[in-house]
N, CA and C atoms as an extended XYZ file, in Angstrom:
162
Properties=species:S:1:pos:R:3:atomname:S:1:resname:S:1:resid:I:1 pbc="F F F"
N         8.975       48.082       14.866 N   UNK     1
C         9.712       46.845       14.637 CA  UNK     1
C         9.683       46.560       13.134 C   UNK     1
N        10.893       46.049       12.325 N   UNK     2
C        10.915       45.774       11.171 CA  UNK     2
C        10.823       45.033       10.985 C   UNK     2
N         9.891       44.279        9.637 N   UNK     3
C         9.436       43.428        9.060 CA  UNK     3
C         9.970       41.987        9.309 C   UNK     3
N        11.673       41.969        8.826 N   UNK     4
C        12.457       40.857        9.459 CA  UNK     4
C        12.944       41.198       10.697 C   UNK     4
N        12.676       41.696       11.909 N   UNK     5
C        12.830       41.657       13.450 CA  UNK     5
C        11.320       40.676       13.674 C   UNK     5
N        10.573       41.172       13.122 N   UNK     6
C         9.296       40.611       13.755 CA  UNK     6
C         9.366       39.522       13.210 C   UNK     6
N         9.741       39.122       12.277 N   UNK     7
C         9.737       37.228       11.318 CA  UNK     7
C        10.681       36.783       12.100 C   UNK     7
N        11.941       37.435       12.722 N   UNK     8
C        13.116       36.691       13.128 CA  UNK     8
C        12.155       36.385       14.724 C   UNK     8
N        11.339       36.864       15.500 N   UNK     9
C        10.747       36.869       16.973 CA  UNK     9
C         9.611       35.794       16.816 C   UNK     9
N         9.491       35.831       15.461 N   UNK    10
C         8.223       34.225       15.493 CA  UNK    10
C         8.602       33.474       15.370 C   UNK    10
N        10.073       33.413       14.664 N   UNK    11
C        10.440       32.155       14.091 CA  UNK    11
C        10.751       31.464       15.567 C   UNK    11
N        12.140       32.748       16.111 N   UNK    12
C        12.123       32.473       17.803 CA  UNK    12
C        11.233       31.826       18.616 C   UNK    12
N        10.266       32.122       18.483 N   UNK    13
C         9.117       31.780       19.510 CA  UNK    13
C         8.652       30.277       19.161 C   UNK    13
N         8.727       30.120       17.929 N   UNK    14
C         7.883       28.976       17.571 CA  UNK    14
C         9.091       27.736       17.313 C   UNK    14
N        10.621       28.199       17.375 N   UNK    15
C        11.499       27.311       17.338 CA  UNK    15
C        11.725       26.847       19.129 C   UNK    15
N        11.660       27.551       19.485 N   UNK    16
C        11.358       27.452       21.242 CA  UNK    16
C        10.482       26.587       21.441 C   UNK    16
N         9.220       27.051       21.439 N   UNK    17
C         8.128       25.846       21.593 CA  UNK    17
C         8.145       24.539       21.044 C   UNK    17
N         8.991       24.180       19.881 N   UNK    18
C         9.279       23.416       19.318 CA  UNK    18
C        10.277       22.250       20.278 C   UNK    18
N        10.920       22.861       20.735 N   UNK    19
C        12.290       22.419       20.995 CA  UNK    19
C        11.644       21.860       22.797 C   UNK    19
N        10.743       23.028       23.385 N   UNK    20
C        10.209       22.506       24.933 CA  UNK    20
C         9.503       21.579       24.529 C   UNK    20
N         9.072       21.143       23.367 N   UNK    21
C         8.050       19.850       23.524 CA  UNK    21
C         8.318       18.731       22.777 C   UNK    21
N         9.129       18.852       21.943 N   UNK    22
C         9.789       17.585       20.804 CA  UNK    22
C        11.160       17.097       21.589 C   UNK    22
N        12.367       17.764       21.953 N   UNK    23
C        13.642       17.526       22.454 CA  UNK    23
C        14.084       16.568       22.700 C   UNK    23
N        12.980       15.908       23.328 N   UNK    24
C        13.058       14.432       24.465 CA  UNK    24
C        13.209       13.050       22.972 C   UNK    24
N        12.855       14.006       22.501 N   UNK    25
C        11.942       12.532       21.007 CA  UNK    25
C        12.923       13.067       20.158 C   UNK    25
N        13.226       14.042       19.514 N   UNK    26
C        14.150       14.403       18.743 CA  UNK    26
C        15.690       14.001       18.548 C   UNK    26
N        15.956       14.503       19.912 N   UNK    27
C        17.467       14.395       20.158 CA  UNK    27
C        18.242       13.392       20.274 C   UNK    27
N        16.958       11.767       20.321 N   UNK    28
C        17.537       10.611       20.300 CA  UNK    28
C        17.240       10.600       19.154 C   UNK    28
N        16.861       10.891       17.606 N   UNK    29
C        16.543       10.399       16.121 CA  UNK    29
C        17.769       10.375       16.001 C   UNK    29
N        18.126        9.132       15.171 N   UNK    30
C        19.203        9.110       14.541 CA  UNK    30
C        18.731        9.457       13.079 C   UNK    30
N        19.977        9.988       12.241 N   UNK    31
C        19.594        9.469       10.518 CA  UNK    31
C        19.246        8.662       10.166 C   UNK    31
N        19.157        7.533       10.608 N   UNK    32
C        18.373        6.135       10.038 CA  UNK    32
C        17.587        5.873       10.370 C   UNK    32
N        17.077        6.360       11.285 N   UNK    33
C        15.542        6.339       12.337 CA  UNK    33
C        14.797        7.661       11.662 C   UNK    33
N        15.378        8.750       11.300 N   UNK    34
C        14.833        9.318       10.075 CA  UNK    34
C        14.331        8.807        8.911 C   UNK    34
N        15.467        8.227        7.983 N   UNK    35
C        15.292        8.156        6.716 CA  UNK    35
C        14.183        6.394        6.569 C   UNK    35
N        14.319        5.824        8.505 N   UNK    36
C        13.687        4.901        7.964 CA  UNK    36
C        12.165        5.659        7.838 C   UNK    36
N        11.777        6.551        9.180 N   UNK    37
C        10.069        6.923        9.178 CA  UNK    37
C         9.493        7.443        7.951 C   UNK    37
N        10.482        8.224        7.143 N   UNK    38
C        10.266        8.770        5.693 CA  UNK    38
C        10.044        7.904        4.992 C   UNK    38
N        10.630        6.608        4.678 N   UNK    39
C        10.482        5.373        4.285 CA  UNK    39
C         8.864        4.858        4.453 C   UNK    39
N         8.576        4.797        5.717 N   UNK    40
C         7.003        4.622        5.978 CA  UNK    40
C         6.065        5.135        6.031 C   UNK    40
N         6.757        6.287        5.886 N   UNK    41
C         5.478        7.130        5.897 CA  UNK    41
C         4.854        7.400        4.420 C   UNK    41
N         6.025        7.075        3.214 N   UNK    42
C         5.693        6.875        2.089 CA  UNK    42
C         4.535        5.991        1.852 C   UNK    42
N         5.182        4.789        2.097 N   UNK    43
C         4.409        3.634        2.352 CA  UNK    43
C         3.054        3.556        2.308 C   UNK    43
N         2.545        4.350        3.969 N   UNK    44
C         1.339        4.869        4.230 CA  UNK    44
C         0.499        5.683        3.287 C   UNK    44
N         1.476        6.727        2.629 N   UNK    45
C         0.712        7.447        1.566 CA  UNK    45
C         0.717        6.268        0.325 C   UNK    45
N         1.255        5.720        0.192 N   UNK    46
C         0.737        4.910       -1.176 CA  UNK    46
C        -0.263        3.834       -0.595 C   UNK    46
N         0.222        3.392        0.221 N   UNK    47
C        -1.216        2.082        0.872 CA  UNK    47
C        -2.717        2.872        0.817 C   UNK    47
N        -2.701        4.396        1.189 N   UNK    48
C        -3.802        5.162        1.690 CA  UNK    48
C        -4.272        5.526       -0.211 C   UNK    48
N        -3.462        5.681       -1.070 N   UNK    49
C        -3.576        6.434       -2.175 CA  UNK    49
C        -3.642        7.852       -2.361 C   UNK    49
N        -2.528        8.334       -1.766 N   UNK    50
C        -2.553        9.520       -1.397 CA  UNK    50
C        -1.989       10.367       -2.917 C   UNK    50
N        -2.369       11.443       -3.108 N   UNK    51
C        -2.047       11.954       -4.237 CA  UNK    51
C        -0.332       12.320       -4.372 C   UNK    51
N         0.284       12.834       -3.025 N   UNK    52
C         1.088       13.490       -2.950 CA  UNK    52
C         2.434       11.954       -3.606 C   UNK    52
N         2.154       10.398       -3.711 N   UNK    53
C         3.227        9.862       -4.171 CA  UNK    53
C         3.001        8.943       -5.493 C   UNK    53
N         1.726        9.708       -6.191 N   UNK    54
C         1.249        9.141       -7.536 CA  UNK    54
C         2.320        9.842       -8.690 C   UNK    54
């Protein structure tokens, strides 16, 4: 098996598993129900002092 067959069969596998267990929660996100959690989750990292929004 070549290098990208075997990267393309994990990605497979792990976009699968992804999809049997998020779907339900996912597929109702809207973009604004996105861009709001990104919004808070900022938030959280600056309330926490997180390095990643200094």
């Amino acid at each position: 098996m070549s290098r990208d067959l075997a990267k393309q069969d994990v990605q497979a596998f792990w976009g699968s598993l992804y999809d049997s267990l998020y779907d339900d929660v996912d597929g109702g996100l809207t973009r604004e129900q996105m861009l709001a959690g990104i919004d808070d989750l900022e938030d959280m990292f600056r309330m926490r002092d997180y390095m990643t929004v200094r």
